[in-house]
C-alpha positions as CSV (number, residue, x, y, z in Angstrom):
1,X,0.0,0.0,0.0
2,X,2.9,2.3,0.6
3,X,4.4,2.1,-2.6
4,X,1.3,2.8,-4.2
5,X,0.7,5.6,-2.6
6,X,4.5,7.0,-3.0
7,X,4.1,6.0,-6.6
8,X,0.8,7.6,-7.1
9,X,2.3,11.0,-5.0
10,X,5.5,11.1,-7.1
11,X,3.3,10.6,-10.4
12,X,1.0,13.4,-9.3
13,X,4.6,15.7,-8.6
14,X,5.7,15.5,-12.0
15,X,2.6,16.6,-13.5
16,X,2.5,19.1,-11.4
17,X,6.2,19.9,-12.1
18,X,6.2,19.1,-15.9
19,X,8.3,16.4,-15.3
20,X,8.2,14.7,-18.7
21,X,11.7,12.9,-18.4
22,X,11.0,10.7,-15.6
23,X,7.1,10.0,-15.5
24,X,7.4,7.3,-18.1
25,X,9.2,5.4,-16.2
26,X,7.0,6.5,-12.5
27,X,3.9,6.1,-14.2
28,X,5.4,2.6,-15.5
29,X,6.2,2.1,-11.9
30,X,2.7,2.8,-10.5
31,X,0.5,0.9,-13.4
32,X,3.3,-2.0,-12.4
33,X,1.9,-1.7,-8.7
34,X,-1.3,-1.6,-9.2
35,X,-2.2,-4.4,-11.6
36,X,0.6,-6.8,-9.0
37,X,-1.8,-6.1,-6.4
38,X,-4.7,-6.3,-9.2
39,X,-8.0,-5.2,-7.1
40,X,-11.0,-4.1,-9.6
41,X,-10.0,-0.5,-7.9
42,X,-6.4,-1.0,-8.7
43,X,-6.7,-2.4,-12.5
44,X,-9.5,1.0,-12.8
45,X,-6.7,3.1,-11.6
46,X,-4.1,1.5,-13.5
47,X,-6.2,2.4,-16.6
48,X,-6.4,6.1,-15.5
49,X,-3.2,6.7,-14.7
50,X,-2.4,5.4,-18.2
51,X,-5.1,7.4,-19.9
52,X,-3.6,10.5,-18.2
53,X,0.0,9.1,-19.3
54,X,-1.1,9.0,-23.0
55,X,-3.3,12.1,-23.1
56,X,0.2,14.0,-22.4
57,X,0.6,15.9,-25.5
58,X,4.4,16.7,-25.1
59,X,5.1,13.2,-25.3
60,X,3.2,12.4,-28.5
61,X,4.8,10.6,-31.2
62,X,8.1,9.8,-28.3
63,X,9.8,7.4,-28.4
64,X,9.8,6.6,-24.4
65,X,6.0,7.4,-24.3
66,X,5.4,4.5,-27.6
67,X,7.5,1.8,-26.0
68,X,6.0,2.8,-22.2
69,X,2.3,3.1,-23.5
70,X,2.5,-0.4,-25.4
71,X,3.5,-2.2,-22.4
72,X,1.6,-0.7,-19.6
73,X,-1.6,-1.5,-22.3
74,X,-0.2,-4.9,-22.5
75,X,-0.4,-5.6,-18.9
76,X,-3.8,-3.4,-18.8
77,X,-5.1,-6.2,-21.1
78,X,-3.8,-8.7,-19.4
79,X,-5.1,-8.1,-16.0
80,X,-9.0,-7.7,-18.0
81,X,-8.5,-11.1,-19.6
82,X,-8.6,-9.2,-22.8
83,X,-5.9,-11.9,-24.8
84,X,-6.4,-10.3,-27.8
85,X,-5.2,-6.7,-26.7
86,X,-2.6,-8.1,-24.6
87,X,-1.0,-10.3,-27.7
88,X,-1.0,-7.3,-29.7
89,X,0.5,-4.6,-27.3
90,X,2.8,-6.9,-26.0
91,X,3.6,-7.8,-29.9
92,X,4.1,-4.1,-30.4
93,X,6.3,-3.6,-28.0
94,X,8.7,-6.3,-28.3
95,X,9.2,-5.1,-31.6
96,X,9.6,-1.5,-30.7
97,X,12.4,-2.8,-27.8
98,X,14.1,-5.0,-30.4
99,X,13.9,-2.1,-33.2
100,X,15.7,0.1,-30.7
101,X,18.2,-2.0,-28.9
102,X,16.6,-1.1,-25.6
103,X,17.9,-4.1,-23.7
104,X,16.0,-3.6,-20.8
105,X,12.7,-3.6,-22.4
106,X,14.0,-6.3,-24.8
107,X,14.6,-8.1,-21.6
108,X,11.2,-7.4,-19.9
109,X,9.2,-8.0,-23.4
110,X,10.9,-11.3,-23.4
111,X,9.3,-12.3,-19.7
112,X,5.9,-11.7,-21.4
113,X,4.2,-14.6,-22.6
């Protein structure tokens, strides 16, 4: 519950704060959180915080909001049972990762059944 919380403030901070370097990554962080703990209030969240992720106009057409987006949909699906959106996010962003060379999300697309 803690981390949720700090996650959620922190999120909240760098909108405040135009933060746009780090709150892929926080809002990654706290969608991550949420859909672990997985609550029909959590997975609701989850979808809002991405929602307010993607809506962020200053990131459009970014790379680190594209890879981000695709995988915190991918879980998003995943937690609704929705296969079909979850095959095709997580589809997405593996190829994004592997385009890129971004090891880590190569890494964490490849834990993604």
């Amino acid at each position: 519950d803690e981390a949720v919380d700090r996650a959620r403030a922190t999120v909240d901070e760098l909108h405040r704060r135009h933060g746009w370097a780090w709150t892929p990554f926080v809002t990654r962080v706290l969608v991550d959180i949420l859909l672990q703990r997985g609550t029909d209030t959590d997975v609701a969240e989850a979808r809002a915080a991405i929602d307010r992720f993607a809506a962020l106009s200053i990131l459009d057409g970014t790379t680190l909001r594209d890879i981000n987006l695709h995988r915190m949909l991918a879980l998003l699906s995943g937690a609704r049972g929705d296969d079909t959106g979850y095959r095709h996010h997580r589809d997405r962003y593996r190829k994004m990762a592997n385009e890129l060379g971004f090891e880590g999300h190569m890494q964490w697309a490849e834990e993604m059944p």
